[in-house]
FIBA-932401 format. One record per residue: x, y, z of N, C-alpha, C, O, CB in turn; residue in one letter. Coordinates in steps of 0.2 Angstrom, whole numbers, plus 5000, padded with zeros to 4 digits. Glycine has a CB too. Example, Ala and Ser with C-alpha at 12.3 -4.5 7.8 and 13.67 -1.06 7.14 Angstrom:
2
+--------+---------+------+---------+----------+-------+--------+---------+------+--------+---------+------+---------+----------+-------+---+
! n.east ! n.north ! n.up ! ca.east ! ca.north ! ca.up ! c.east ! c.north ! c.up ! o.east ! o.north ! o.up ! cb.east ! cb.north ! cb.up ! r !
+--------+---------+------+---------+----------+-------+--------+---------+------+--------+---------+------+---------+----------+-------+---+
!   5066 !    4972 ! 5039 !    5062 !     4978 !  5039 !   5066 !    4984 ! 5039 !   5071 !    4983 ! 5042 !    5057 !     4978 !  5045 ! A !
!   5064 !    4989 ! 5035 !    5068 !     4995 !  5036 !   5064 !    5000 ! 5039 !   5067 !    5006 ! 5040 !    5070 !     4997 !  5029 ! S !
+--------+---------+------+---------+----------+-------+--------+---------+------+--------+---------+------+---------+----------+-------+---+
***
This chain:
79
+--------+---------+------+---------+----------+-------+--------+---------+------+--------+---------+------+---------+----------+-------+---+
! n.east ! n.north ! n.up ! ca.east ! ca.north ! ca.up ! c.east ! c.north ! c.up ! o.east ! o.north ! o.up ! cb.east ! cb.north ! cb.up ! r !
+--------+---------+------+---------+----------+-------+--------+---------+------+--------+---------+------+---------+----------+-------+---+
!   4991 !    5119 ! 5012 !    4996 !     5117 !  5017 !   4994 !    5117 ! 5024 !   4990 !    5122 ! 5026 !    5003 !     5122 !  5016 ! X !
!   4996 !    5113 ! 5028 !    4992 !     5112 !  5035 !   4998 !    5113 ! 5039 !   5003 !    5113 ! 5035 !    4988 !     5104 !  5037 ! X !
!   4999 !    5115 ! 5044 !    5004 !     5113 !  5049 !   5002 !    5111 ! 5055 !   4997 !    5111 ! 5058 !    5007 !     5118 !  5050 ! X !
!   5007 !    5108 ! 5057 !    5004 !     5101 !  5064 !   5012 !    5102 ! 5068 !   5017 !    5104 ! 5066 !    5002 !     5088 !  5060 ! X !
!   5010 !    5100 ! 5074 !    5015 !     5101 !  5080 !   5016 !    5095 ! 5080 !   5012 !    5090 ! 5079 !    5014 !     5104 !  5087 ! X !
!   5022 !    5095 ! 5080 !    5025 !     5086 !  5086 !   5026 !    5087 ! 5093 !   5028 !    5091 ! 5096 !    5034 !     5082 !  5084 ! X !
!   5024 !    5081 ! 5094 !    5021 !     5081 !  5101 !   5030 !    5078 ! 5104 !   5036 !    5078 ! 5102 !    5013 !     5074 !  5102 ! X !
!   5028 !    5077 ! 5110 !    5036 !     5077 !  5115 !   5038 !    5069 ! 5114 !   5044 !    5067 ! 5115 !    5035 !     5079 !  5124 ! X !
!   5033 !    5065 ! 5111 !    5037 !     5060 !  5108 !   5035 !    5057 ! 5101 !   5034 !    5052 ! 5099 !    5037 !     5056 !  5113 ! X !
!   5038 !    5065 ! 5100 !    5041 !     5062 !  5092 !   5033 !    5061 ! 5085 !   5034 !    5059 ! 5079 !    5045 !     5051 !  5094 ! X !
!   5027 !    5063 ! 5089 !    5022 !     5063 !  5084 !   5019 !    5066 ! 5081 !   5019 !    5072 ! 5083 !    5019 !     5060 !  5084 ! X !
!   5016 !    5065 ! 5077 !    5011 !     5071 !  5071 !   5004 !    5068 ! 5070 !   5004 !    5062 ! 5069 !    5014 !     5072 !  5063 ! X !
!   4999 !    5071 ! 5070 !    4996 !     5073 !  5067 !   4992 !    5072 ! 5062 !   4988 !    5077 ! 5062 !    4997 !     5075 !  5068 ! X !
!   4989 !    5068 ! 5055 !    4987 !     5070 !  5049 !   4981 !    5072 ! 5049 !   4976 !    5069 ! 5051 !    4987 !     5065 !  5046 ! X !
!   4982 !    5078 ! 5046 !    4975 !     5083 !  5046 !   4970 !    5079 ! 5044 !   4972 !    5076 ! 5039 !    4976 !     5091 !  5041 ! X !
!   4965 !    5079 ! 5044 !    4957 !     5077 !  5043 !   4957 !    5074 ! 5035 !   4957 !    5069 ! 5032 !    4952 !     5085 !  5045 ! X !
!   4957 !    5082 ! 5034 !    4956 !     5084 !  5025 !   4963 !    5079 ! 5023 !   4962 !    5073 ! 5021 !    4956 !     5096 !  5021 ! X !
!   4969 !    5080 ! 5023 !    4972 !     5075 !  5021 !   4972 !    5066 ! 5020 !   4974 !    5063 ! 5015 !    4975 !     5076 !  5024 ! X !
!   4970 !    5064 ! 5027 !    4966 !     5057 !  5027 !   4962 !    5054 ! 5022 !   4964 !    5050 ! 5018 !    4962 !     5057 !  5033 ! X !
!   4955 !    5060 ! 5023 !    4951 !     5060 !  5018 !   4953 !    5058 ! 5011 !   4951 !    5053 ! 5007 !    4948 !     5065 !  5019 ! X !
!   4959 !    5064 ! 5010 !    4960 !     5066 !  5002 !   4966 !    5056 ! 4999 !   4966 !    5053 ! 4993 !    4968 !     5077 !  5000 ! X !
!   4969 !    5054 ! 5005 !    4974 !     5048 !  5003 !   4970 !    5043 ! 5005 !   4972 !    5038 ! 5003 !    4981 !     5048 !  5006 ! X !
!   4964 !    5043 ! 5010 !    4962 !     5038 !  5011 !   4965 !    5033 ! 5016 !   4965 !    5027 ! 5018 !    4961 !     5037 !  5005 ! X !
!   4967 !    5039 ! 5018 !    4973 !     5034 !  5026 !   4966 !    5032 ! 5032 !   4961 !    5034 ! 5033 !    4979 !     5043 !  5032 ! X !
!   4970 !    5026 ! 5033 !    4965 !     5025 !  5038 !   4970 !    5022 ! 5044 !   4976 !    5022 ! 5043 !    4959 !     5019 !  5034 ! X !
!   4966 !    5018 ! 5049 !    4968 !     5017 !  5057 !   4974 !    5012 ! 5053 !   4972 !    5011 ! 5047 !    4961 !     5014 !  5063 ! X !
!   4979 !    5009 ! 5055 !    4981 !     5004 !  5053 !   4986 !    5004 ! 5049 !   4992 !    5003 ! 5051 !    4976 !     5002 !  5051 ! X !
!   4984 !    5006 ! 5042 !    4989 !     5009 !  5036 !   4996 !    5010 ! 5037 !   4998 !    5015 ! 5040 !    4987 !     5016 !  5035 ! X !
!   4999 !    5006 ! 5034 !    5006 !     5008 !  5036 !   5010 !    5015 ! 5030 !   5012 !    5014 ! 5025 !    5010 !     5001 !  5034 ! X !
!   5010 !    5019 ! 5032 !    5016 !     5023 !  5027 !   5022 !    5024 ! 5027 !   5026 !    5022 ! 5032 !    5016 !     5029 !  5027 ! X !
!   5024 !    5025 ! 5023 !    5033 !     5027 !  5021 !   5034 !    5034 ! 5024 !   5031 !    5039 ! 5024 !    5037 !     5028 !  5012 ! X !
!   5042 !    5032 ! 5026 !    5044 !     5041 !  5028 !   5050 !    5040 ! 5025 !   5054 !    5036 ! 5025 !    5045 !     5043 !  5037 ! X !
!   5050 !    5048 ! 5022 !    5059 !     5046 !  5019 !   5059 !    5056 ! 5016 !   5054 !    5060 ! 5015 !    5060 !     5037 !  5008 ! X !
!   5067 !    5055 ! 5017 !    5069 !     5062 !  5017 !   5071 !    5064 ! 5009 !   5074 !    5061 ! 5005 !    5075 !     5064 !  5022 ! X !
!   5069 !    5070 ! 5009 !    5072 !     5072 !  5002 !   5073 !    5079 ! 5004 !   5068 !    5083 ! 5007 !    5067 !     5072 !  4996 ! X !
!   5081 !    5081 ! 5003 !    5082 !     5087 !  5005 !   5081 !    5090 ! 5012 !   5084 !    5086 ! 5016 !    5078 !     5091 !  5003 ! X !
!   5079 !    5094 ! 5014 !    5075 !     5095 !  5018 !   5068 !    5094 ! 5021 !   5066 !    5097 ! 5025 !    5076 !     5098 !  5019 ! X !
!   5066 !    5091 ! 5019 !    5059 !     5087 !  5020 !   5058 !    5083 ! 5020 !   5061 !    5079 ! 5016 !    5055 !     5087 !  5018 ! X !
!   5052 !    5079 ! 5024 !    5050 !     5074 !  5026 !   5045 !    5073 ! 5023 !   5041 !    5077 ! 5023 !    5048 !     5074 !  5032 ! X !
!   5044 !    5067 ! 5018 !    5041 !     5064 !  5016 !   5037 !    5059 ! 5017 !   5040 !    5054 ! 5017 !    5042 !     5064 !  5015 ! X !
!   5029 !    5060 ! 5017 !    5026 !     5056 !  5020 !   5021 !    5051 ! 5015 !   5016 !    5053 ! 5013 !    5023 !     5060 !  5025 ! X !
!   5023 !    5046 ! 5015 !    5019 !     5041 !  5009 !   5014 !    5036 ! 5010 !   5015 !    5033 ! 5015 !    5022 !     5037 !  5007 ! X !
!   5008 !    5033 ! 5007 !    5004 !     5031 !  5010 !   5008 !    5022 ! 5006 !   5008 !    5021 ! 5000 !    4995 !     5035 !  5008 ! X !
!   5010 !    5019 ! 5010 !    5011 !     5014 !  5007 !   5005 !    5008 ! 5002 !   4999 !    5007 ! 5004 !    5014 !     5013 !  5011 ! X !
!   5008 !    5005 ! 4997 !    5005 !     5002 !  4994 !   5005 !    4994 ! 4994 !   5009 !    4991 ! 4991 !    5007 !     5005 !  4988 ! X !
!   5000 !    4990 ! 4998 !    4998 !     4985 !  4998 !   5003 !    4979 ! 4991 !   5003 !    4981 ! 4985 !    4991 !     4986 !  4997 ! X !
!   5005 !    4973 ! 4993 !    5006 !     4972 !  4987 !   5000 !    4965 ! 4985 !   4995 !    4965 ! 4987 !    5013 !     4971 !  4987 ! X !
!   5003 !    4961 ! 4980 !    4995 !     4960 !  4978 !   4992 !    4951 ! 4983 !   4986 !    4949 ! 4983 !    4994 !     4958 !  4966 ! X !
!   4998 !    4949 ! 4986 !    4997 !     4944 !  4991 !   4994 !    4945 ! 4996 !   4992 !    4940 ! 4999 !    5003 !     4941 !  4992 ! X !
!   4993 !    4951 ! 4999 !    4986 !     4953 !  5004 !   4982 !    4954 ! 4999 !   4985 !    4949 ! 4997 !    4986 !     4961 !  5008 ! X !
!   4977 !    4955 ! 4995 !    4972 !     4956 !  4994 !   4967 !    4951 ! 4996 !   4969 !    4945 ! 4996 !    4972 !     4957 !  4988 ! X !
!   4962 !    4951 ! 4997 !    4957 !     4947 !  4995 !   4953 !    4945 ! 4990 !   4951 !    4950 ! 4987 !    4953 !     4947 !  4999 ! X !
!   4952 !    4940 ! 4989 !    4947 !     4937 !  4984 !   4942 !    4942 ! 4987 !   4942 !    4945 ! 4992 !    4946 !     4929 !  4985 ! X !
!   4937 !    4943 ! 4981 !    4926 !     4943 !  4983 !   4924 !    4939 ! 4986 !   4918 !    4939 ! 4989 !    4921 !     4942 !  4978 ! X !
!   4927 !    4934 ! 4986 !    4924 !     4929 !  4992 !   4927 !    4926 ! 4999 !   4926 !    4921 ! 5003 !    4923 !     4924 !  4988 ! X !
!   4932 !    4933 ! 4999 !    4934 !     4933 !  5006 !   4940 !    4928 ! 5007 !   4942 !    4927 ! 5013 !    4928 !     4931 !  5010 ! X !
!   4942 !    4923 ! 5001 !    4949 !     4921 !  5000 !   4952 !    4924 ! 4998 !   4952 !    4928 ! 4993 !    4951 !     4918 !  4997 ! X !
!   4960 !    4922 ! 5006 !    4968 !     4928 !  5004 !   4969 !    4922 ! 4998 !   4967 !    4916 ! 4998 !    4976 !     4930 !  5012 ! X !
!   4973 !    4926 ! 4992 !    4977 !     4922 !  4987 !   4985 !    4922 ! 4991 !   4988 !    4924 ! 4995 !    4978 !     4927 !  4980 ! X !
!   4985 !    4919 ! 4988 !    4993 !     4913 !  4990 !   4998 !    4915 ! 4987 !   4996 !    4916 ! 4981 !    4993 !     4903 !  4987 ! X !
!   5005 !    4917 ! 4988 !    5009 !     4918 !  4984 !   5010 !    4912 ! 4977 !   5011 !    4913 ! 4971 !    5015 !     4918 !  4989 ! X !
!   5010 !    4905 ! 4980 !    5008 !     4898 !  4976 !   5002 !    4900 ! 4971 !   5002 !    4899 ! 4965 !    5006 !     4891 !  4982 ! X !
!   4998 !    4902 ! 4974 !    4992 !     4901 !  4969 !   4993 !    4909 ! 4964 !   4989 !    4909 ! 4959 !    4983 !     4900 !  4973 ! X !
!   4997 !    4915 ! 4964 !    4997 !     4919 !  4961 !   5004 !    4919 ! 4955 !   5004 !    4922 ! 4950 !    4997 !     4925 !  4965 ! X !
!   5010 !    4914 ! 4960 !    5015 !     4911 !  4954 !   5011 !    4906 ! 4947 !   5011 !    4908 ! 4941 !    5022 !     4905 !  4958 ! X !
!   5009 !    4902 ! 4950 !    5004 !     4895 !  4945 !   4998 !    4899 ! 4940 !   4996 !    4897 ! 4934 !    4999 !     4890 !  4953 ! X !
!   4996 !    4904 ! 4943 !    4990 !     4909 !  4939 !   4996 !    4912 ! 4933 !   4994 !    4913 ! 4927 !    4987 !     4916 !  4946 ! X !
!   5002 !    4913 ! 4934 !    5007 !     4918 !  4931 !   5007 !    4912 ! 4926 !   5003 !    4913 ! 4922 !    5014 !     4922 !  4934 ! X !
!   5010 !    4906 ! 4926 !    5015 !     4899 !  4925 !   5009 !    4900 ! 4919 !   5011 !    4903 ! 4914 !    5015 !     4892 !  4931 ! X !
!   5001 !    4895 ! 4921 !    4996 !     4894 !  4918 !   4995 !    4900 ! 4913 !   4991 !    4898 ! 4909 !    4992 !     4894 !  4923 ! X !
!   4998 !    4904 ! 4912 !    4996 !     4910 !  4908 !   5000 !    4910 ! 4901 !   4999 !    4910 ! 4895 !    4998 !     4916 !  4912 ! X !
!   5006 !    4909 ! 4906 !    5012 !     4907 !  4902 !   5011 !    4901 ! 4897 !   5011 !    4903 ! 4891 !    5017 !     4906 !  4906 ! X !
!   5010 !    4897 ! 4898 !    5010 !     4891 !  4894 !   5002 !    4892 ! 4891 !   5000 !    4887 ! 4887 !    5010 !     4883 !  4900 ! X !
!   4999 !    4896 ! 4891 !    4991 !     4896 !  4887 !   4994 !    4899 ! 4881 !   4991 !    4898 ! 4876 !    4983 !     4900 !  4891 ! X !
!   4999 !    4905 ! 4882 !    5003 !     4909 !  4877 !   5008 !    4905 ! 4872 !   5009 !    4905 ! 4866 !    5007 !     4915 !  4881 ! X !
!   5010 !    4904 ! 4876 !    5015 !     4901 !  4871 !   5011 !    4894 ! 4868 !   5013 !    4892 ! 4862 !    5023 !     4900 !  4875 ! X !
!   5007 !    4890 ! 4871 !    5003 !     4885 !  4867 !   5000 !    4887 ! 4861 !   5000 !    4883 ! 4856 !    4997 !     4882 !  4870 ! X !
!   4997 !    4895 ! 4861 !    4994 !     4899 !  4852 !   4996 !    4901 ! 4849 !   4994 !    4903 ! 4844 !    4991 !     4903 !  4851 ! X !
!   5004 !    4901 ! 4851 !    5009 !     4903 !  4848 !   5011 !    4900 ! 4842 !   5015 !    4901 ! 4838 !    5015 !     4904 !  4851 ! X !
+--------+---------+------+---------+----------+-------+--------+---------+------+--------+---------+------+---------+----------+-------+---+
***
């Protein structure tokens, strides 16, 4: 368990070893959400229309529906 101060406006801290362990980096958006009494802090999860390709192509919402579609129809054609 770490403890961190908030600063006078309103921020915190993420301890070192924490970063490290979630892999948080500069940028990174997280979730904040309460449970109880606590603050909950989440690393959010990318979804799959940011990724890049290996070759440095973003995928397309269009080209990841048509990839699903194409799938679809190769299934049910062996059916």
């Amino acid at each position: 368990m770490e403890e961190v101060k908030v600063t006078r406006n309103y921020q915190i801290t993420i301890p070192y070893e924490i970063r490290q362990k979630l892999g948080i980096k500069i940028g990174d958006k997280l979730i904040v959400t309460v449970d109880g009494d606590k603050i909950v802090i989440e690393k959010k999860k990318g979804n799959i229309s940011s990724l890049n390709l290996t070759l440095g192509k973003k995928i397309t919402d269009e080209e990841i529906n048509e990839t699903i579609n194409e799938a679809g129809r190769e299934i049910a054609d062996s059916s």
